[in-house]
N, C-alpha and C positions, 0 to 999 in steps of 0.2 A: 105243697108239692114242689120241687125241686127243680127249678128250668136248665136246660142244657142253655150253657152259653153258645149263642150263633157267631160265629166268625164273621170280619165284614163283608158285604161285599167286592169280589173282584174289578168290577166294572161296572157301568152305568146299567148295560144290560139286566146282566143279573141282579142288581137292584131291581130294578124297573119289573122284573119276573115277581121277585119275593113280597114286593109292595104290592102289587096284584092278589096274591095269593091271601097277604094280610086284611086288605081291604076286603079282600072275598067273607075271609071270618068275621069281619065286625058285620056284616050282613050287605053291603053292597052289592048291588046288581051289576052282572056283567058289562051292559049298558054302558053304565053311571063308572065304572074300572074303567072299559076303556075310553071314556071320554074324559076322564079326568088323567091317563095317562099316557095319554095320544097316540093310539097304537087302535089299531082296528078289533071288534068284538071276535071274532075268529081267532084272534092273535090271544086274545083274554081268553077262549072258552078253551086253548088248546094247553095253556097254563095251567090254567082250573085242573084241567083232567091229569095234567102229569105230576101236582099237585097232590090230588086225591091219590092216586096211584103209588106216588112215592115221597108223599112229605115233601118240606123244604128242602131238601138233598136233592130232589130232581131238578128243580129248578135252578141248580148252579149251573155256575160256567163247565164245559166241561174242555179236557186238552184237545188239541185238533189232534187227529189222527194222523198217526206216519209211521215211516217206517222205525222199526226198532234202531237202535243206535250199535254199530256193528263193534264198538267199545263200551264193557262194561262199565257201571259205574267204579268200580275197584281200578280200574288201567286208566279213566280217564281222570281220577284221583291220582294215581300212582306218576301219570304223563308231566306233571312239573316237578315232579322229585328229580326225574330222567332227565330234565333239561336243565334244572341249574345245577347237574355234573360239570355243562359246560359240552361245545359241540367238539373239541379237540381230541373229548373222551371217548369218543366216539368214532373218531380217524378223520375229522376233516381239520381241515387248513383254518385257523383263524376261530376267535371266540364267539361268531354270530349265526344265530339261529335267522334259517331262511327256511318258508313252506316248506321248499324240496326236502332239507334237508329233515325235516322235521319229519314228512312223510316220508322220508326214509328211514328213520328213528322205528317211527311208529310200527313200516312192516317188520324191520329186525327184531323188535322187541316184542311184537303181538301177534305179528301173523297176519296185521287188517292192512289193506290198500286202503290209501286215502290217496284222492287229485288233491293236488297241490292247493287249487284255492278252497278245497273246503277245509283244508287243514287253516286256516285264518279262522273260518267259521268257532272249528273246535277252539282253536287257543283264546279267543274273546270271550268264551263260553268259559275258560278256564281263571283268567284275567291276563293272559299274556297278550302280545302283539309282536305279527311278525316281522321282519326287519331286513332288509338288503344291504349287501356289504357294500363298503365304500370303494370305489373303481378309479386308482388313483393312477396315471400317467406311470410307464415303466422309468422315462427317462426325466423326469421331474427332477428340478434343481432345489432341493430348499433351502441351499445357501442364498442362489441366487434372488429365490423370491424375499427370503427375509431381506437383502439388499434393497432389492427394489420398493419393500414395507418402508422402513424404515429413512434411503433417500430420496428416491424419488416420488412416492404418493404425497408423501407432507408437502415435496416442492409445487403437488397439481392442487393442493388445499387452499394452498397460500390466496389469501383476498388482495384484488390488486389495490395501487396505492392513489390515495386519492388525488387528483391534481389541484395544483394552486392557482390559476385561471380560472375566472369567469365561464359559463358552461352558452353554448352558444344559441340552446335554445331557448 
């Protein structure tokens, strides 16, 4: 007879459920399960039963409940095509994606309101990370400071020079 391969376990949990359910078939008493798998006999007989009920398949992990995701899988596949367009492509200033602007992307493009921090959520979920632009001084010199690089930091590097006298302590 032909066994279905079982996939591993998720987690320690559902381990610890399917090792139950095992031990149950080689003829172990509830008892003797849960004292060998540290978990109270209630916890074992309520296994048992969903077990019986519904095979090894019951006894997985199952996903937590929530709310539906207000982007389908197709848009939230589609969502890093739209962004390495590039934000410019899109009428803003400059090549960096910021939450805002991303959720702002997203209503133009989908019709979904997303707040700005759970659009982070989505992008790490995608592999992206979002990113704030650099906020540089209007009246910034960068002659000046390459000046300053270049003579005067080396002058504050300089190690001073040793003297030739005896030290007095």
């Amino acid at each position: 007879m032909p066994t279905k391969k079982q996939r591993p376990p998720r987690d320690w949990r559902e381990g610890r459920r399917l090792r139950a359910l095992e031990l149950h078939e080689q003829g172990w008493a509830g008892k003797a399960i849960a004292a060998a798998l540290g978990v109270s006999q209630s916890a074992v007989s309520q296994w048992l039963k969903r077990g019986r009920e519904g095979g090894p398949e019951a006894l997985r992990a199952q996903p937590p409940p929530g709310r539906v995701p207000r982007l389908t899988a197709e848009q939230r596949a589609e969502l890093p095509h739209l962004l390495a367009r590039g934000a410019e492509a899109f009428g803003f200033l400059g090549e960096v994606w910021t939450s805002k602007r991303i959720a702002r992307v997203i209503a133009e493009e989908f019709g979904v309101h997303y707040h700005p921090d759970h659009v982070g959520r989505l992008l790490r979920t995608a592999g992206w990370s979002p990113q704030k632009p650099i906020r540089r001084a209007t009246q910034r010199d960068e002659a000046a400071i390459e000046r300053w690089a270049t003579e005067q930091w080396p002058a504050l590097q300089a190690k001073p020079r040793p003297r030739a006298g005896p030290s007095s302590g």
